[in-house]
C-alpha positions in Angstrom: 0.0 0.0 0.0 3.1 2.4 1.0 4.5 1.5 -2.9 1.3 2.7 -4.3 0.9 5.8 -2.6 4.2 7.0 -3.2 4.3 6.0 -6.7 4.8 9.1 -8.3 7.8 10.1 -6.3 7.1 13.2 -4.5 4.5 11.5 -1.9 1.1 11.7 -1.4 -0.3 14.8 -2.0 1.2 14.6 -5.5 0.1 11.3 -5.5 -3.8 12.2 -4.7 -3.8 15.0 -7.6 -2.9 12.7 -10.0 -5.6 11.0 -9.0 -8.2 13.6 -8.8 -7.3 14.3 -12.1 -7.5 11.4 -13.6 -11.2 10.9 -11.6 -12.3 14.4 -12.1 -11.4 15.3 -15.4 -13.2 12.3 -17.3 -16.2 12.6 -14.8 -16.4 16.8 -15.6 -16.2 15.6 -19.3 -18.9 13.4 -18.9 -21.5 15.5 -17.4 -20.6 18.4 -19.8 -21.4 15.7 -22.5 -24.4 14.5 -21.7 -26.2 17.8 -20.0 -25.2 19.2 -24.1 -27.0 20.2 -26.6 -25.6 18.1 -29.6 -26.9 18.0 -33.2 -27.3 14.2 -34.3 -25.4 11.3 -32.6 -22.7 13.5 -31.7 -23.4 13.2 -28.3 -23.6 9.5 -27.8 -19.8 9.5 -29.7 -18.5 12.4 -27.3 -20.2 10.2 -24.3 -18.4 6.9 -25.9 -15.2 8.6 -26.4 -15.2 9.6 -22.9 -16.2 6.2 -21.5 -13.9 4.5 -23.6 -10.6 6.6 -23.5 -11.1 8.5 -20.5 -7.9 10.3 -20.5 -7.9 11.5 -24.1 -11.6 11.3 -24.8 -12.0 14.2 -21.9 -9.0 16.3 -23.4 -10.7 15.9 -27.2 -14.2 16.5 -25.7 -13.0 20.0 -24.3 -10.6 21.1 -27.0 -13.1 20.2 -29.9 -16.7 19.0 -28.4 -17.7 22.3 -26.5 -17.2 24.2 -29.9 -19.8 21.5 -31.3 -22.5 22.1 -28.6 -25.7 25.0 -29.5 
């Protein structure tokens, strides 16, 4: 357990940000998806993207999918 949460190297508050981000940002992603307004089946892609490929699928969404909403 020690080995985990001192994985990153600089201890655990670093350790708990990578975290958060990794839990927050797909989860922020995913809410901004599916309250959106999106013409066709763009929404159920953006919403698969960001289930699929959390990571990238939430950077994608907000550099590209917001620009999509109306």
């Amino acid at each position: 357990m020690m080995t985990f949460l001192f994985l990153f190297g600089g201890g655990i508050i670093i350790t708990l940000l990578a975290i958060l981000l990794v839990i927050l940002f797909p989860l922020i992603a995913l809410i901004s998806a599916l309250t959106g307004n999106f013409p066709g089946n763009e929404k159920i892609l953006w919403v698969l993207a960001i289930l699929f490929l959390p990571f990238l699928g939430s950077l994608l969404y907000f550099l590209i999918g917001l620009n999509q909403r109306r």
